[in-house]
C-alpha positions in Angstrom: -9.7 -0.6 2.9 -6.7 1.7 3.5 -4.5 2.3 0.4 -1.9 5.0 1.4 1.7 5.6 3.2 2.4 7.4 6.2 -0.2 5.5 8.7 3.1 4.1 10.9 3.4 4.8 13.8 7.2 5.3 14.1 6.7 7.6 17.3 5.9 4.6 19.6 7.9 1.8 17.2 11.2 4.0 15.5 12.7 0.3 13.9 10.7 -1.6 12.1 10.7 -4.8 14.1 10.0 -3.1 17.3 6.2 -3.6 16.8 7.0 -7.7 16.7 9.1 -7.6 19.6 6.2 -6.0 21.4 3.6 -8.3 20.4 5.6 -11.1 21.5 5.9 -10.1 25.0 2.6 -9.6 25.3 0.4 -11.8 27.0 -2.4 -14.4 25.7 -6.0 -12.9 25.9 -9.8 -14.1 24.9 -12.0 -11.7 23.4 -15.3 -12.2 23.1 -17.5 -12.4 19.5 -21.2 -11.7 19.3 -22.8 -12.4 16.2 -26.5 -12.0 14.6 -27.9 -15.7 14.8 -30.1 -15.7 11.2 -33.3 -16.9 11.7 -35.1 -18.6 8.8 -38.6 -17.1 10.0 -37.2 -13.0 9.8 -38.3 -12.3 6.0 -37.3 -14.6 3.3 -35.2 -14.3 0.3 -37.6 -12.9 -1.9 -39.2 -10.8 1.0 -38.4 -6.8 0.8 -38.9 -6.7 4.7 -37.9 -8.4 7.4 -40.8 -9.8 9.9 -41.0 -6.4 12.5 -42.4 -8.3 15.3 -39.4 -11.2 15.3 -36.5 -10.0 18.2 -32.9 -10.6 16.7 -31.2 -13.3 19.0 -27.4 -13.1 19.1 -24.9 -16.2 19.2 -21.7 -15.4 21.7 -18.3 -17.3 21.6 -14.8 -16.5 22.5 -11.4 -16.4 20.1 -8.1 -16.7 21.9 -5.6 -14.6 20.4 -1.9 -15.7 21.4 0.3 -13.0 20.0 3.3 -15.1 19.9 1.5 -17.3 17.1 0.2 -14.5 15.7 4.0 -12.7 15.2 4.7 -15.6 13.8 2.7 -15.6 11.2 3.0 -11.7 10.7 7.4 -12.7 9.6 5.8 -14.8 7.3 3.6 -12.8 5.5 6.5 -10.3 5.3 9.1 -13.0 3.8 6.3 -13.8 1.1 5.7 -10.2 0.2 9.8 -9.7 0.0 9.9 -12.3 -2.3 7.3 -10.7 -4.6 9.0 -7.4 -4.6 12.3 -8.7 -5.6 10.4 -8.7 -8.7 8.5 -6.2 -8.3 11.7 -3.3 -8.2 12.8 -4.9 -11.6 9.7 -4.1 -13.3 9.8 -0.4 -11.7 13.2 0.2 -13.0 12.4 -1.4 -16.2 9.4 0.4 -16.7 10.7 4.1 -15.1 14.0 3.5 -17.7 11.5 4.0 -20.3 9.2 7.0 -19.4 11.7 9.8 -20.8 11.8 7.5 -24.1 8.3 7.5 -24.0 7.7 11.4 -23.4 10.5 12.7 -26.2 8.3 10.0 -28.6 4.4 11.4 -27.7 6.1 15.1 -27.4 7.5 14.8 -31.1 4.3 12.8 -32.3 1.9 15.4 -30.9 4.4 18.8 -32.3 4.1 16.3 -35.9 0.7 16.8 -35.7 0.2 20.6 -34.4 2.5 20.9 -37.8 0.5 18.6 -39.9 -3.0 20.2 -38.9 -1.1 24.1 -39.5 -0.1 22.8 -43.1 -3.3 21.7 -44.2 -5.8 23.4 -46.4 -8.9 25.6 -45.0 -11.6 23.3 -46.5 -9.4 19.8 -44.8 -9.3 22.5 -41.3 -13.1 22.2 -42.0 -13.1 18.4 -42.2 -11.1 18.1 -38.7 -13.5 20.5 -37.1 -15.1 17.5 -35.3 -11.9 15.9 -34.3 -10.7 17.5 -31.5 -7.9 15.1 -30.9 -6.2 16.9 -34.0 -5.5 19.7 -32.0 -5.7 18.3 -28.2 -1.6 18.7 -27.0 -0.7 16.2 -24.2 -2.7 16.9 -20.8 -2.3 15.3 -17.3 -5.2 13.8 -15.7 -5.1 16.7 -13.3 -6.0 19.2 -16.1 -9.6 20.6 -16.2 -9.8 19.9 -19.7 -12.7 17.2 -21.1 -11.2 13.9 -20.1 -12.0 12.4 -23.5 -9.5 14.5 -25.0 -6.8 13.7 -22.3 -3.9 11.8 -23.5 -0.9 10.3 -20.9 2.3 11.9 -21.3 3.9 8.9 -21.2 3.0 5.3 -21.7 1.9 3.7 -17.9 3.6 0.0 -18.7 4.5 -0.6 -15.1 0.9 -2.1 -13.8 0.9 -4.2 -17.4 4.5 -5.9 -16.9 3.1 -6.4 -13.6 0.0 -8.4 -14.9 2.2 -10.1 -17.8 5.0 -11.9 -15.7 2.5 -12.4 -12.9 0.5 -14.5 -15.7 3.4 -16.9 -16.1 4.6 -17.6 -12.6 4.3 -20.9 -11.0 3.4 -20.0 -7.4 0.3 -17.5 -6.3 0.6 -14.1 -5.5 -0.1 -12.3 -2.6 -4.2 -11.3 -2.4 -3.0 -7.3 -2.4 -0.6 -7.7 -5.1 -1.1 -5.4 -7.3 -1.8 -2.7 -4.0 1.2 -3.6 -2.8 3.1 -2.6 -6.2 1.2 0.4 -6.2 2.2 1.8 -3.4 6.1 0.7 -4.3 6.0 2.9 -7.1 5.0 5.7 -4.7 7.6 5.3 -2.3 10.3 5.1 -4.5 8.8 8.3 -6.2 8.5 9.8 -2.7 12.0 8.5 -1.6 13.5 10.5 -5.0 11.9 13.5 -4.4 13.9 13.6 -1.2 17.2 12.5 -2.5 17.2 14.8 -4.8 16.2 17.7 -3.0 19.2 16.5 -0.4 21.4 17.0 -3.5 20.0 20.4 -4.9 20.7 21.6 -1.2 24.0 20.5 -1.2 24.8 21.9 -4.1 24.2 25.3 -2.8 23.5 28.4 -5.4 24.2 26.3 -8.7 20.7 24.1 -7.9 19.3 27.0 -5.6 16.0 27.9 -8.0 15.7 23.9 -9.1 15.5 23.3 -5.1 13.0 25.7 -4.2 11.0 25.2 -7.3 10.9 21.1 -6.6 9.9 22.3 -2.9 7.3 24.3 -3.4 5.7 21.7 -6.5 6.3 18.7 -4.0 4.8 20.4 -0.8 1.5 21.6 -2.2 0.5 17.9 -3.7 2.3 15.3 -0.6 -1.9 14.9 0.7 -2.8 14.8 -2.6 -0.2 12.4 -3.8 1.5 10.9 -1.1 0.7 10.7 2.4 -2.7 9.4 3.7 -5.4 7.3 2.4 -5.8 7.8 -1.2 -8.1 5.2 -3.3 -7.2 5.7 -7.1 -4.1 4.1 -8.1 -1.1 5.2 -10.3 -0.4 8.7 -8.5 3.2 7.9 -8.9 3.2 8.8 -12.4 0.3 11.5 -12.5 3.0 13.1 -9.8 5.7 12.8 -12.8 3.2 13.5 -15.6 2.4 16.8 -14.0 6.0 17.9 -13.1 7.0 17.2 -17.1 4.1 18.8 -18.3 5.2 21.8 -16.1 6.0 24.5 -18.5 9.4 26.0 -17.9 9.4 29.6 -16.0 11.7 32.9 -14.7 11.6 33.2 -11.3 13.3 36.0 -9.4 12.8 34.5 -6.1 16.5 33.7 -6.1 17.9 33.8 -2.4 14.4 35.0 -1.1 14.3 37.8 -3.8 17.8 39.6 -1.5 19.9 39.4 -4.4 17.7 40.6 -7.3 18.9 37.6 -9.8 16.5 36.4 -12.4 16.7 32.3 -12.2 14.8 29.7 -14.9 13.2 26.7 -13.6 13.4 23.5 -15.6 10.7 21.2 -14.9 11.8 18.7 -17.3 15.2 18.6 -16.1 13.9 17.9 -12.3 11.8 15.2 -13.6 14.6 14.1 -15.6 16.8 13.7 -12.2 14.0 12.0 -10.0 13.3 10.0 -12.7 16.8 8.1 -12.5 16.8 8.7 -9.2 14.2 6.4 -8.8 15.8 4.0 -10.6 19.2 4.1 -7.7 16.3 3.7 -5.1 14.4 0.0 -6.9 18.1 -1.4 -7.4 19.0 -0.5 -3.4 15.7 -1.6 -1.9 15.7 -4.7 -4.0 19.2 -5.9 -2.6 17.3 -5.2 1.1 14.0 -7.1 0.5 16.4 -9.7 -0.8 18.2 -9.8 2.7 15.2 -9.9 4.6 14.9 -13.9 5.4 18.7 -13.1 7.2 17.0 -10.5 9.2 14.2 -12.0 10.3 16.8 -14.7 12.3 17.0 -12.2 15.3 13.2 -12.1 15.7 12.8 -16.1 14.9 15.6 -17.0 17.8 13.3 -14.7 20.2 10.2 -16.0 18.8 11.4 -20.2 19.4 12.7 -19.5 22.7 9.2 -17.6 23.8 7.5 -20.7 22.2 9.6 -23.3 24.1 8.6 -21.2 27.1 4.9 -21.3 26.4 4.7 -25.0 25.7 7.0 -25.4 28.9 4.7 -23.3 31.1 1.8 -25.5 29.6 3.5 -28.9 30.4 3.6 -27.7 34.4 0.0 -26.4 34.6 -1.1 -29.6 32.6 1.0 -31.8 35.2 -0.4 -29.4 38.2 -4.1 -30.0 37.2 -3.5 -33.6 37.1 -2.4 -33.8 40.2 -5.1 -32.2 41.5 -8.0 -34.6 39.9 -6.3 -37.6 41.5 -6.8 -36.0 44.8 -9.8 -35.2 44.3 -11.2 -38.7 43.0 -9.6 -40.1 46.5 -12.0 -37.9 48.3 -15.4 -39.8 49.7 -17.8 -36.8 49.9 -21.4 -38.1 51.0 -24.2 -36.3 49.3 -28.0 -36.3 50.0 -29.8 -37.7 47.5 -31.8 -35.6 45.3 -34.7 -35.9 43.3 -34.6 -36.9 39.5 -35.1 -34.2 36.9 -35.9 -34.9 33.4 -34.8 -31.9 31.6 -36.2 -31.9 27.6 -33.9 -29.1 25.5 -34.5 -28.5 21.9 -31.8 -29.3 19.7 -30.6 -26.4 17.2 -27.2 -28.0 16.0 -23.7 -27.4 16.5 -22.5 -24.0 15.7 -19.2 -23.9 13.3 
C-alpha cells in the first residue's frame, strides 16, 4: 500500500476538484472480471501440492462502473476524513507545543547525568561499566549507533493522543486513520520548512547562513523524508529530531564564500522556528478542512443535475424499448416446426 506525499498529479489536475469534475463527465463503462474458480478436487487443505494434472477453470463476469456514482461517493469519503482532521490538527498543535518543553527537559536530564557519572568514584565508574545508558547522550534514530542505546530527543505523544481520544469517541474512524494522521504531521512539517525558508529569504543577509544551512539540511533528506513512498511512520519528528540534534557550526560560505564573513548556524534555533511554524500551519488548515462541506456545494449542484440527466436519459431508453416489444408482440411470424431437444446441464449453483 502507498504511504507517501507527492504521487498527485497536479500537472494534468492543478485544483483539487478538477479530478471529480473529470470523472463526472465521463462516460459509464463495463469492465470485465476473470477470477480463479476453486475447485474442491485441486489439493486439499492439508495437502502441500495442488493436483498437477487438474486444468484451472476461470469464472468471467462484468462490473459497471458509473463514474458519476462513483464521484459521489469519492465527496463523501473526503467530508468524513475532514471531519476527522478537525481533530486531528488539535492534537498536532497540542503535541508540537510540547516538543521544545520536552527537548530542554531530556537535554538537562541527560547533562544531570554526564555530571553525575563524572562525580562518581573509580570503583562506582567500575560498577556502571555494564550500563551503557549511563553514558549514552541523546541519539536520533538515524545515528549508526546500537539502537538499544538510542533514546528520542523528545517525547513522540502525538500518535498516543491520537489513540487516547480516538478510544473515547462515539462514531468510527476512518480504516486509514492513523495513516492519514501520519502523513498530516508530514505535511505540515513539510509546509514549515517552506514558510520558513520564504521568510529567511526575505529577510535577506540577517537570515542569509540560517537559509542556506536549512536548504542544504532539507534538500538532501526530501526522498528520505518527504516525497515518495516511504513505509515506516513518524518521519516528521525523526526530520526534527535530527535538525535539533544538529550540533551548531561556523560556516564561511556567507554570500557563496565572495565576501569572506565567518557566519554560525543554529540548528536549534531553525528547529525552534519550524517548530511554531508548524503550529500557524494546523490552526490554518483546520479552519479549511472545517469549510470543506461549503465547498463541496459547487461539485454536489454539478453532480444532481448530471444525475437528473442520467435517470432522465434512462426513462427515454426505458419508454423507447417498450415501444418496441409491443410492436414486436403484434407481429405473426410463421416458423417451421422443429424437432424437440432435451438438453440435461449439470447444476453448479449460483455464483455471488
Amino acid at each position: 500500500h502507498f504511504h507517501g506525499t507527492g504521487a498527485f498529479n497536479l500537472t494534468n489536475y492543478p485544483t483539487w476538484d478538477g479530478l471529480l469534475l473529470k470523472m463526472m463527465s465521463m462516460p459509464m463503462e463495463t469492465i470485465q472480471i476473470k477470477t480463479k474458480k476453486r475447485s474442491p478436487y485441486r489439493g486439499s487443505r492439508k495437502s502441500a501440492k495442488p493436483n498437477p494434472y487438474l486444468e484451472d477453470r476461470f469464472i468471467e463476469f462484468d462490473i459497471d462502473i458509473d463514474p458519476v456514482s462513483l464521484a459521489s461517493r469519492i465527496i463523501s469519503v473526503r467530508e468524513q476524513l475532514a471531519r476527522e482532521w478537525v481533530d486531528d490538527f488539535e492534537i498536532i498543535v497540542h503535541s508540537t507545543d510540547l516538543i521544545l518543553e520536552s527537548y530542554v527537559d531530556k537535554t538537562m536530564d541527560a547533562r544531570d547525568d554526564e555530571e553525575a557519572f563524572s562525580l562518581d568514584t573509580k570503583d562506582e565508574r567500575k560498577n556502571h561499566e555494564g550500563d551503557e545508558s549511563a553514558t549514552t547522550s541523546l541519539t536520533g534514530p538515524y545515528s549508526e549507533n546500537n539502537s538499544n542505546l538510542q533514546d528520542s530527543a523528545f517525547d513522540r505523544c502525538s500518535m498516543r493522543m491520537l489513540m487516547d481520544r480516538t478510544a473515547f469517541q462515539d462514531q468510527i474512524s476512518s480504516p486509514l486513520r492513523k495513516g492519514s494522521f501520519d502523513l498530516l504531521l508530514l505535511l505540515t512539517t513539510q509546509e514549515s520548512v517552506h514558510r520558513v525558508l520564504r521568510n529567511y529569504k526575505e529577510a535577506g543577509k540577517e537570515k542569509a547562513v540560517a537559509f542556506q544551512a536549512l536548504c542544504d539540511f532539507y534538500m538532501e533528506r526530501i526522498p528520505l523524508y518527504f516525497d515518495g513512498h516511504q513505509q515506516r511512520y513518524g518521519r516528521a519528528d525523526d526530520f526534527l529530531e535530527e535538525l535539533l540534534l544538529k550540533p551548531p557550526s561556523v560556516t564561511s560560505n556567507v554570500d557563496g564564500g565572495r565576501s569572506g564573513e565567518v557566519g554560525f548556524i543554529d540548528p536549534l534555533a531553525i528547529a525552534t522556528d519550524i517548530i511554531r511554524t508548524r503550529s500557524e500551519v494546523s490552526e490554518e488548515w483546520k479552519e479549511m478542512v472545517e469549510n470543506v462541506p461549503q465547498d463541496h456545494l459547487g461539485l454536489r449542484k454539478e453532480l444532481f443535475s448530471r444525475q437528473m440527466a442520467k435517470y432522465g436519459q434512462h426513462d427515454d431508453n426505458t419508454q423507447q424499448n417498450e415501444e418496441v416489444e409491443h410492436v414486436e408482440q403484434n407481429l405473426v411470424v410463421e416458423k417451421p416446426s422443429a424437432p424437440k431437444v432435451t438438453i440435461i446441464t449439470e447444476i453448479l449453483g449460483d455464483f455471488q
